[in-house]
C-alpha positions in Angstrom: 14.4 9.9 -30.3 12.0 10.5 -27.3 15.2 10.4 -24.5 19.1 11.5 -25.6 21.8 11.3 -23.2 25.1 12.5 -24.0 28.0 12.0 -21.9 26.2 12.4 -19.1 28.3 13.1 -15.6 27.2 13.5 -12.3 30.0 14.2 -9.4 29.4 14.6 -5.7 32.3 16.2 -4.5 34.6 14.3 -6.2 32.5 10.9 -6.3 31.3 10.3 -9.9 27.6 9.1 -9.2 27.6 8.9 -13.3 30.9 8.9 -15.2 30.0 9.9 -19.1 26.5 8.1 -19.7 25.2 8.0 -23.5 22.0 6.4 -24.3 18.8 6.9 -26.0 14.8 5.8 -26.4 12.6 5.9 -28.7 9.0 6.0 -28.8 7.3 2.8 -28.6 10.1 1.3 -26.7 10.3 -0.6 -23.1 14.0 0.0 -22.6 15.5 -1.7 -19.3 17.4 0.2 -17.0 19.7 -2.5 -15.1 22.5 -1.9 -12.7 23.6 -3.2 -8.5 22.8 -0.7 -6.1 24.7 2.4 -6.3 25.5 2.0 -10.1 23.9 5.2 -10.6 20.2 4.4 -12.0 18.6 6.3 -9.8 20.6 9.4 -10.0 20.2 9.5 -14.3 16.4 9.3 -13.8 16.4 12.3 -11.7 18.3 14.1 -13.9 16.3 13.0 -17.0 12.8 14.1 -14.8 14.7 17.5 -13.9 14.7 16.7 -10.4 18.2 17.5 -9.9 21.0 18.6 -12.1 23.7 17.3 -14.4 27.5 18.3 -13.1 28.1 17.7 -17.4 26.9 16.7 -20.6 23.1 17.0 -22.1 20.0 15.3 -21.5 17.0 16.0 -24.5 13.5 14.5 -24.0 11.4 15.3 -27.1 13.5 17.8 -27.9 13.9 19.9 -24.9 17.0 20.5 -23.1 16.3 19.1 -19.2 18.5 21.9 -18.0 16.9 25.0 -19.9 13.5 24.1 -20.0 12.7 21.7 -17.0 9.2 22.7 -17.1 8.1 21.8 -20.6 9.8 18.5 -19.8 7.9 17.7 -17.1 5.0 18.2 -18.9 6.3 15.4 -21.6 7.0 13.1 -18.2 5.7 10.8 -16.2 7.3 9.4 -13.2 7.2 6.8 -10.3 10.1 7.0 -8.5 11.6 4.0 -6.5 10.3 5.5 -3.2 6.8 6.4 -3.7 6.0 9.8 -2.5 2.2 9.8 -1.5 -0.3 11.8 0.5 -1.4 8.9 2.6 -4.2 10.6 4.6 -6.3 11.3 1.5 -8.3 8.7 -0.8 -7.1 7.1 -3.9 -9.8 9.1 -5.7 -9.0 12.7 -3.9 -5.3 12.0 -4.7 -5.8 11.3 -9.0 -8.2 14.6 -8.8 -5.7 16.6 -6.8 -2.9 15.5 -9.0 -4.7 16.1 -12.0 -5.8 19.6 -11.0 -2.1 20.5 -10.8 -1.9 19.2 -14.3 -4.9 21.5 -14.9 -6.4 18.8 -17.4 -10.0 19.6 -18.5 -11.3 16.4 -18.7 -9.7 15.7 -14.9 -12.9 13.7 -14.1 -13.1 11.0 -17.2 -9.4 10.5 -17.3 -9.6 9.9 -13.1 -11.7 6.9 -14.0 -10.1 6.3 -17.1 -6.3 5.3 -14.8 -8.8 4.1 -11.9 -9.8 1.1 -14.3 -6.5 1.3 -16.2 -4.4 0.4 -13.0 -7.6 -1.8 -11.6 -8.1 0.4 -8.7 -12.3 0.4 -8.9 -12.6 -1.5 -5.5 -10.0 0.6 -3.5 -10.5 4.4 -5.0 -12.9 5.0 -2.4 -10.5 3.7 0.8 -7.3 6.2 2.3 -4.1 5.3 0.6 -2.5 4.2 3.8 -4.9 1.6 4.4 -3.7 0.0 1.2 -1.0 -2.6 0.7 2.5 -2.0 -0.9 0.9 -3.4 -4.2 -2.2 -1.1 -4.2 -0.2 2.1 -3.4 2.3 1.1 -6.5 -0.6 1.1 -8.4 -1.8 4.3 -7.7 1.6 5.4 -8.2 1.4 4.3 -11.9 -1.8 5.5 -12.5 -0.9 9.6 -11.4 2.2 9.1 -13.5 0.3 8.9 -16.3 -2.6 10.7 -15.5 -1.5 13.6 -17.8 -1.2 10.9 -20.5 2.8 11.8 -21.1 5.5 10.9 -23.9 7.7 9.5 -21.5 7.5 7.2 -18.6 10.0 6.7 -16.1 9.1 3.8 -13.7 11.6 2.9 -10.9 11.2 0.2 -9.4 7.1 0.0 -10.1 6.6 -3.4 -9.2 8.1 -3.6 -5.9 5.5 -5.2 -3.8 3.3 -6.7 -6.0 2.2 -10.4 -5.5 2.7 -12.5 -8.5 -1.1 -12.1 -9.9 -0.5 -8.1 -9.5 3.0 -8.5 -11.4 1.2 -10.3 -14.7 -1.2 -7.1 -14.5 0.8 -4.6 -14.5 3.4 -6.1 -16.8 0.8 -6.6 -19.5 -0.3 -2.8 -18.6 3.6 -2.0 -19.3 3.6 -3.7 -22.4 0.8 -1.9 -23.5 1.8 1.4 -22.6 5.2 0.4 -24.5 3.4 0.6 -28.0 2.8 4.0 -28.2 5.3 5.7 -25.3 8.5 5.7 -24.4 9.1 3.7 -21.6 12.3 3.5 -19.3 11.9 0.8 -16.9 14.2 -0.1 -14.0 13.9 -2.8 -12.0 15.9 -5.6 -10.0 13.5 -8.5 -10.9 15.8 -9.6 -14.2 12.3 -11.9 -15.3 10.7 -9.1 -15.5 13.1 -7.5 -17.7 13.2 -10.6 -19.9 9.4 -10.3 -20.4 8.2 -7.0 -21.3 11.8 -4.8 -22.5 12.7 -4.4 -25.6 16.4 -3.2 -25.0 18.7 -3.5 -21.7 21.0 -0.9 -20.6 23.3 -2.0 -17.7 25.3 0.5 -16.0 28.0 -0.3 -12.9 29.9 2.1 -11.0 28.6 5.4 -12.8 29.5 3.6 -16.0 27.4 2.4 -18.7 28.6 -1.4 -19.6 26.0 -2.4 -21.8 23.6 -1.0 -24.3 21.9 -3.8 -26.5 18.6 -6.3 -27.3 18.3 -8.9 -24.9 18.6 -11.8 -27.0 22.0 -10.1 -28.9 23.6 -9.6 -25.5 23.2 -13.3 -24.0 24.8 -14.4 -27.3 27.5 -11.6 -27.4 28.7 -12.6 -23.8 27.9 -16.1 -24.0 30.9 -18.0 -25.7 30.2 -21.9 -26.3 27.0 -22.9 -25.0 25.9 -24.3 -21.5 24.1 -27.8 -21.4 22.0 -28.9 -18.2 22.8 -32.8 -17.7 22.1 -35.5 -15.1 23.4 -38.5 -14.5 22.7 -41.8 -13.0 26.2 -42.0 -11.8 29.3 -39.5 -10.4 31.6 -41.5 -12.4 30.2 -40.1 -15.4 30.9 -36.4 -14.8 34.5 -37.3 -13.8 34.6 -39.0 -17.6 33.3 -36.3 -19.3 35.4 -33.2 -17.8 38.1 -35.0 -20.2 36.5 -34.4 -23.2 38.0 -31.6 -25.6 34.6 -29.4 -25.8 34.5 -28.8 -22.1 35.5 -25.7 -21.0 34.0 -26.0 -17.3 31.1 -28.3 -15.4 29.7 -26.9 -12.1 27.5 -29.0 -9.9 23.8 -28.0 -9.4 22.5 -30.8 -7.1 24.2 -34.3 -6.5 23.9 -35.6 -9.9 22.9 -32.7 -12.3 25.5 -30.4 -13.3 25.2 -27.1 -15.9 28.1 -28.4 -18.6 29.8 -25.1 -20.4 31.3 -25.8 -23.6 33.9 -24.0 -26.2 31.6 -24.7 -29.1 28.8 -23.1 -30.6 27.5 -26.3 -32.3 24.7 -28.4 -30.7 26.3 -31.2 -28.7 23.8 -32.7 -27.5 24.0 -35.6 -29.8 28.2 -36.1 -29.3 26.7 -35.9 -24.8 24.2 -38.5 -25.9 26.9 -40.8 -27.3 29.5 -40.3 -25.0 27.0 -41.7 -22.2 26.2 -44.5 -24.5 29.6 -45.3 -25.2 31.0 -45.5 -21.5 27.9 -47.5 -20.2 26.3 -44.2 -18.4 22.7 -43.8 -17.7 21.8 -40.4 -18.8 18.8 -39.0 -16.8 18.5 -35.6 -18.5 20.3 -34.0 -21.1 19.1 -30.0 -22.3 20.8 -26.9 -23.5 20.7 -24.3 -20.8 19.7 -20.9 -22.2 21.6 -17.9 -21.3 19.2 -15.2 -19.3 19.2 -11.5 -18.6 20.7 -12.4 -15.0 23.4 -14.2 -16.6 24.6 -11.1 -18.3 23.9 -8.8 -15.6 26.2 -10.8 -13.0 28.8 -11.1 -15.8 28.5 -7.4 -16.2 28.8 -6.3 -12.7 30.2 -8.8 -10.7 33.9 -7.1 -9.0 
């Protein structure tokens, strides 16, 4: 495993920031790093990038202990944290070669173009970065976390601020960078999660409340499954809130509500039916599947 935490715990006079944290993440996995603000994301990825230190347990990151040898783990990271921390009175350009001189990397020139294409920065390397949008500086963000071409990636929040065409870039440049790295990725856009991670962990309150894939948590928490119907009529909903499989119906609009049932066979047929049978016009009638969000707000939710 690239990443090992153990019983991680991190107290601020008296207030547990992280309260007994395990996880791990392996090389060529996007794992997703969910929790509300203040759940304590933040503070584990500084203690994984040895910015500050644990108050107990053990954090490993290819082997190297984060609290005995913070340097040689730095070397094995990259990191973007959520606020990102840039010299905006120099160029894009200056800023990769200054960053990649105090990597002392002998190619520094190649691999400067090498991210500048990467992180499709061609047009702007030549412009200061603070006349670039939010978008742009994210992207050269990115592109001096990796510049040392690291094991580990640790991306907070790295598309804040992107516009939608920027997001479908940088998420495929994510993937990518998945396949052969370890990638933790933390984010509050849960479609985002949905598309690129491999694995979700969710922690709340310091604690962690969920360590899974994506598609065996919705069906772990999900009990029953949820239909999406519409009728032509409110009579109809009144009708069906009788029938034995429904455990709850709340309305969407005025005449399309999301149906939960107690049963995990496919009742779309007995739905179909029950319409015909009590002269109901049925407008629309699908199976509603259970998201990322939907877990996270079960998860987290006082």
């Amino acid at each position: 495993m690239s990443v090992i935490v153990e019983n991680l715990t991190k107290d601020y006079d008296g207030q547990l920031a992280v309260n007994d944290v395990s996880f791990t993440a392996a090389k060529g996995e996007i794992v997703g790093f969910l929790g509300p603000n203040g759940a304590g994301k933040t503070t584990t990825m500084k203690i994984i990038t040895c910015f500050i230190p644990q108050t107990k347990g053990k954090v490993t990151v290819c082997g190297h202990d984060v609290s005995k040898e913070s340097l040689k783990v730095r070397k094995l990271i990259g990191y973007l944290p959520e606020h990102n921390p840039l010299y905006k009175e120099m160029y894009v350009k200056e800023y990769l070669n200054f960053v990649a001189g105090l990597y002392k990397l002998s190619n520094k020139k190649n691999r400067v173009g090498e991210l500048i294409e990467l992180t499709g920065l061609e047009k702007e390397q030549h412009k200061k970065i603070q006349a670039l949008s939010k978008g742009y500086r994210q992207r050269v963000g990115l592109a001096q976390s990796m510049l040392h071409d690291p094991e580990v990636l640790i991306l907070d929040e790295p598309t804040s601020g992107l516009d939608p065409n920027q997001l479908v870039e940088i998420r495929s440049l994510i993937k990518n960078i998945g396949k052969e790295k370890t990638v933790i990725f933390s984010t509050h856009i849960m479609q985002e999660v949905q598309a690129i991670c491999d694995r979700v962990i969710i922690i709340n309150s310091g604690k962690l409340v969920a360590n899974d894939k994506i598609g065996n948590l919705t069906s772990t928490l999900t009990k029953g499954k949820t239909y999406i119907v519409e009728f032509k009529s409110k009579e109809a909903i009144k009708l069906l809130e009788k029938k034995e499989f429904v455990k709850d119906i709340s309305v969407l609009n005025d005449l399309k509500y999301k149906v939960n049932t107690v049963d995990e066979r496919d009742l779309r047929e007995e739905i179909f039916k029950f319409a015909l049978q009590n002269n109901q016009t049925l407008l629309e009638l699908r199976e509603d599947q259970s998201t990322v969000e939907d877990v996270f707000q079960k998860l987290t939710k006082k």
